[in-house]
C-alpha positions, 0 to 999 in steps of 0.5 A, spaced: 058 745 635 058 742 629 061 746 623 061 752 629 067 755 625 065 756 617 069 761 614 074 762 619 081 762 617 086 759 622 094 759 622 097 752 626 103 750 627 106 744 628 101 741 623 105 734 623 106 733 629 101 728 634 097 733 637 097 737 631 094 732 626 088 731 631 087 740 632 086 740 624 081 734 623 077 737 629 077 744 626 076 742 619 070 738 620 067 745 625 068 749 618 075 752 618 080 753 613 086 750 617 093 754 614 097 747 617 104 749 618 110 745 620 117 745 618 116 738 616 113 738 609 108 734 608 102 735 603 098 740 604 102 743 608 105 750 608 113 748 611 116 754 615 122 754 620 118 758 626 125 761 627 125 765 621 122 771 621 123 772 614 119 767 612 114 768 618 112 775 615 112 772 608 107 767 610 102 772 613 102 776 607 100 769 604 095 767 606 092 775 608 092 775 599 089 769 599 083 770 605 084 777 606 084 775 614 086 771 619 081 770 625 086 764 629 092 763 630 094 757 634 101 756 636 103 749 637 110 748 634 115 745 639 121 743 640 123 738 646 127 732 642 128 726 645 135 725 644 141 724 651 143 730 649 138 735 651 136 730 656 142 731 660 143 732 667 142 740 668 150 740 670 152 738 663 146 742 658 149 746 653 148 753 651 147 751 643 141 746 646 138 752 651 138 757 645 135 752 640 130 750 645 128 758 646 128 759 639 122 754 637 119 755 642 118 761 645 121 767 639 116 763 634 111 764 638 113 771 640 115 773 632 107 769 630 103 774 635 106 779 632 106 779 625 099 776 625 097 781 631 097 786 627 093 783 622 088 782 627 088 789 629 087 792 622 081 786 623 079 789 629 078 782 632 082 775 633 083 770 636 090 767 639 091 760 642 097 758 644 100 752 647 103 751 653 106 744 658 104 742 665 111 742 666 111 750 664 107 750 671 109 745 675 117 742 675 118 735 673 117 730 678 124 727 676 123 720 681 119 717 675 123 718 669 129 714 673 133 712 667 129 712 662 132 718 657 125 722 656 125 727 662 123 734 661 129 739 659 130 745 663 129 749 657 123 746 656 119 747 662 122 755 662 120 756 655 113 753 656 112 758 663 114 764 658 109 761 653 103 762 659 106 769 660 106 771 653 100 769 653 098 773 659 101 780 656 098 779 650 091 778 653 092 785 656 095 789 650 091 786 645 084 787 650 081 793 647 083 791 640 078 786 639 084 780 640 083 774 645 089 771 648 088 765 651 093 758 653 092 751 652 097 747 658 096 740 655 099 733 659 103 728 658 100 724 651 101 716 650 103 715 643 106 709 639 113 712 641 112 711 649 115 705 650 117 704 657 112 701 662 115 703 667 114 711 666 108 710 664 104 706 670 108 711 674 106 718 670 098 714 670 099 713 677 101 721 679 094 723 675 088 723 678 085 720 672 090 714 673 092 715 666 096 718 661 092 723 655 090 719 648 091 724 642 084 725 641 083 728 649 085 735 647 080 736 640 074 738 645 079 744 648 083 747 642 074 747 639 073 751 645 077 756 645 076 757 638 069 757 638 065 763 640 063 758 647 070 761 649 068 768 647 068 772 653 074 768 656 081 772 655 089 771 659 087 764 662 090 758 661 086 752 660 090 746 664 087 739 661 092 734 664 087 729 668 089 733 675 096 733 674 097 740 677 091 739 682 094 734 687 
């Protein structure tokens, strides 16, 4: 699939983040001119708050002067920090932190599928990605977190089911415009800020894989589903997380 997306442009949020640093090599080197977003700024990259609507509407006129098109917009902003406060029992999660969570992970992605879908229906073609969680299609399994401080919030998995739904109604109302609409359910990713042991052989060991994802295990996915080898795919949710949700 080499340089398989030569000319397309292509919006990602969450740039900066561990995954997202991984999408823009994988999609640069297949020929894309990768518009990276995040609201961390970095060099290169287009720093933009996914909550605010103004600057939403201001991006997307942006890069339709500078490209006159858009043809993939990947939604992979998300907000889960690993703080105790949103890692609270759920008797004692706040309002402020559920509205927060919603907001980055949910109104974003709402607020980018509608101003760039409506580039995208002037096109007559598009291609949305959004990006989901396995915790937006099973619960938690809180027996291996124990004491740890790193579990799933409740807003979380719900703002992640919402993603997979979004997806799903986009697919229909976007169907006849040209537009797919499909979802990407990444599993849980060992990174240099994985520190507990204990966590990760009992995550491993719920995997059929019996491992946690590297970084690099979902660049093949995200290529997918932006190529033209997903070309007939749309509403589908691609769950890659080493059989996780299959037991």
């Amino acid at each position: 699939m080499d340089k398989c997306l030569k000319g397309k442009i292509i919006i990602l949020t969450g740039a900066n983040g561990l995954l997202g640093k991984e999408y823009e090599s994988t999609l640069h080197k297949a020929g894309a001119k990768v518009i990276p977003i995040d609201i961390t700024p970095e060099k290169g990259t287009y720093c933009m708050d996914v909550t605010d609507e103004t600057a939403i509407k201001l991006m997307c006129k942006d890069v339709i002067e500078d490209y006159d098109k858009i043809d993939i917009l990947i939604n992979n902003a998300m907000y889960n920090p690993k703080t105790m406060d949103m890692h609270c029992p759920f008797e004692e999660f706040s309002l402020e932190n559920w509205n927060r969570l919603m907001e980055v992970n949910l109104t974003g992605p709402f607020m980018l599928c509608r101003e760039v879908g409506k580039q995208m229906v002037k096109q007559g073609y598009g291609n949305i990605i959004n990006v989901s969680s396995t915790y937006g299609v099973v619960a938690p399994d809180q027996r291996i977190y124990d004491n740890t401080g790193i579990n799933s919030s409740v807003a979380y998995g719900v703002s992640k089911a919402g993603i997979i739904q979004l997806t799903k109604y986009l697919a229909s109302y976007f169907g006849g415009k040209g537009i797919r609409v499909n979802c990407l359910t990444p599993g849980g990713v060992l990174s240099e800020t994985t520190k507990d042991e204990s966590f990760i052989k009992n995550y491993s060991y719920r995997t059929m894989l019996g491992r946690m994802a590297n970084k690099k295990d979902y660049c093949g996915a995200i290529l997918f589903l932006c190529s033209d080898a997903s070309s007939y795919m749309t509403g589908a949710n691609l769950i890659i997380d080493g059989g996780w949700t299959a037991w």
